[in-house]
N, C-alpha and C positions, 0 to 999 in steps of 0.2 A: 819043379817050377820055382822059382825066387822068388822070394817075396819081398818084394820093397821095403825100404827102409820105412816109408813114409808110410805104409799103411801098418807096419809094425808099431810107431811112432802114435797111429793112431787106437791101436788097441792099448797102449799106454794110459792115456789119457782118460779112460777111466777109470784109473786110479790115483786120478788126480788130487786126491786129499792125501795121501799119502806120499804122492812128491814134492817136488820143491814148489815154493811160491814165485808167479813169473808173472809179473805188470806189462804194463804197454801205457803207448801213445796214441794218440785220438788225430788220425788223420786228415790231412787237410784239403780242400778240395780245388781243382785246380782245372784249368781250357786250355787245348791245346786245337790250333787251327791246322789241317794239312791240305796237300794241293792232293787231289786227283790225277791217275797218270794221262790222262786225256779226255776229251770232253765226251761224254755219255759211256765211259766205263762205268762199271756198274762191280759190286762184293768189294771197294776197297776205301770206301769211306766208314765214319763210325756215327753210331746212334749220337744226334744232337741235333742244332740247329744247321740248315744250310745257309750259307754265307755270301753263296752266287754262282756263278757257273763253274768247276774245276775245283771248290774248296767245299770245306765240311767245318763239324768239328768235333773235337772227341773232351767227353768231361771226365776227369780221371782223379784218381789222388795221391795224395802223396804222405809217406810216413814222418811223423817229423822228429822220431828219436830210437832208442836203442829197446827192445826188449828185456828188462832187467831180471835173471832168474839168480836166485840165494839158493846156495847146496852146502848142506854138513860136513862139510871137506875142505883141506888145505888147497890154499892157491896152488900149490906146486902140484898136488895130483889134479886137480883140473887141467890145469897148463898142461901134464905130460898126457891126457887120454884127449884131449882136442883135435891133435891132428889127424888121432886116427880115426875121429868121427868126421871129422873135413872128409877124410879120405874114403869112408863107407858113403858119406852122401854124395860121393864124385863132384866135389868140387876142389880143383886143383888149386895148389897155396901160390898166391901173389904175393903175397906181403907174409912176412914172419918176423916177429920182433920180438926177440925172447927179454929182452930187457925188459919191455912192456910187459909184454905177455898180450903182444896182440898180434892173430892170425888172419887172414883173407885173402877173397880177391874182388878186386874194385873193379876190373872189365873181365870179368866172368860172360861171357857171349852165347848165348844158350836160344834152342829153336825147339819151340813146341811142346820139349821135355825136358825135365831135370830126374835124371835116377827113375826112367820110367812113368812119372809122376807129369800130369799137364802142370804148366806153368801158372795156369789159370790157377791152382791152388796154391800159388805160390805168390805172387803176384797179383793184384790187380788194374789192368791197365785201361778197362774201357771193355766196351760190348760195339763191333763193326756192323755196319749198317746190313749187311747178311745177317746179323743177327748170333754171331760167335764171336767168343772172348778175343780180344785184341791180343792176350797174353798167348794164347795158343794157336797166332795166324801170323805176328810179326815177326822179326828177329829180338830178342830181348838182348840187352847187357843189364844184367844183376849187379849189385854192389851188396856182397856180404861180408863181414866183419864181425870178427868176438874178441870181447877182450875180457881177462880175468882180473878180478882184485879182490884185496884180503878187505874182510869186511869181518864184522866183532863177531865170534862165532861158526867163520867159514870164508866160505868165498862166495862173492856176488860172478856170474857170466853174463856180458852184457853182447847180446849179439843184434846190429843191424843190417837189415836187408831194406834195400831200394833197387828201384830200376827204371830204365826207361825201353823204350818198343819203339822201332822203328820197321817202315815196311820195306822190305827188299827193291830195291831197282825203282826207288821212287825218292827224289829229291824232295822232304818234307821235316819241319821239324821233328824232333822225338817226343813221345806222346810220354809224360810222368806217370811210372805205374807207384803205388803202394802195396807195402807188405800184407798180406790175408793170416800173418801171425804163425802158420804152418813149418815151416822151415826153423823159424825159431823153438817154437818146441818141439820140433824133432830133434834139434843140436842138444837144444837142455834133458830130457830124455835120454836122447844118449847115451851122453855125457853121467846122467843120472844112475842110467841102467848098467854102464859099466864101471862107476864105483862101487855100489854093491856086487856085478860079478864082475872082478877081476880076468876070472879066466876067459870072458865072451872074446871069442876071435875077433880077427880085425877084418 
């Protein structure tokens, strides 16, 4: 049986005083209004207020910066084990700028799951009037992003994740999700776990 990166990622993290140090952003909170796909459908609105006949609304948030994690290692070995951890978490490289030293992908298009994982851990985009995560009932586009820099001592890896959810076959704006922090420290992790072993397959 396989076992997800993400729940491996999570058996990490009790040894969190032992790895690196990873801050965050205090996100923001934010309304998004959508249309219903006709009048007295019912599972596709989101927990909020109703606004009138065919619309809803959904209150959601939104992250408003990078995950910052500092590791005991040169920039250039960060840089060179990043993509193979892009590539364990199955997220296919959009962008790659070795100049920078910044990898992602910004319409990463993802339904219900990432690497096995609900999105709803990943993600938060709202709770649907059924009463299930918006993150694991919509279409999502992810927007994640890391970039490396030498910092006194090591390297800082700053990875951002955003997204927004939209619902299939329904003309409606897109609901803002925010990051739940999880995907970034599974990238830092990683990333972590395979400077110390070198040899961990890809």
């Amino acid at each position: 049986m396989r076992t997800s990166v993400f729940a491996a990622a999570a058996g990490l993290l009790a040894l969190a005083a032992c790895g690196p140090a990873t801050t965050g952003t205090t996100p923001q909170r934010s309304t998004t209004t959508i249309s219903l796909p006709a009048s007295g459908s019912q599972g596709v609105g989101a927990t909020g207020t109703a606004l009138g006949t065919g619309t809803t609304s959904i209150t959601s948030y939104n992250e408003v910066g990078p995950v910052l994690t500092r590791l005991q290692a040169s920039p250039d070995e960060v840089w060179r084990i990043l993509p193979v951890v892009y590539q364990v978490a199955r997220i296919p490289l959009g962008t790659l700028d070795t100049s920078e030293r910044l990898l992602g992908n910004r319409k990463l298009t993802v339904t219900r799951q990432l690497n096995g994982e609900p999105l709803s851990r990943i993600v938060n985009c709202g709770t649907s009037g059924m009463g299930s995560n918006v993150a694991d009932t919509y279409r999502v586009v992810l927007y994640v992003e890391s970039r490396v820099r030498a910092v006194e001592g090591g390297a800082s890896l700053e990875t951002t994740v955003q997204g927004q959810a939209t619902q299939p076959a329904v003309s409606s704006p897109p609901v803002q999700c925010y990051s739940t922090g999880q995907l970034e420290r599974m990238i830092a992790r990683e990333v972590q776990n395979r400077l110390l072993n070198p040899a961990t397959p890809g």
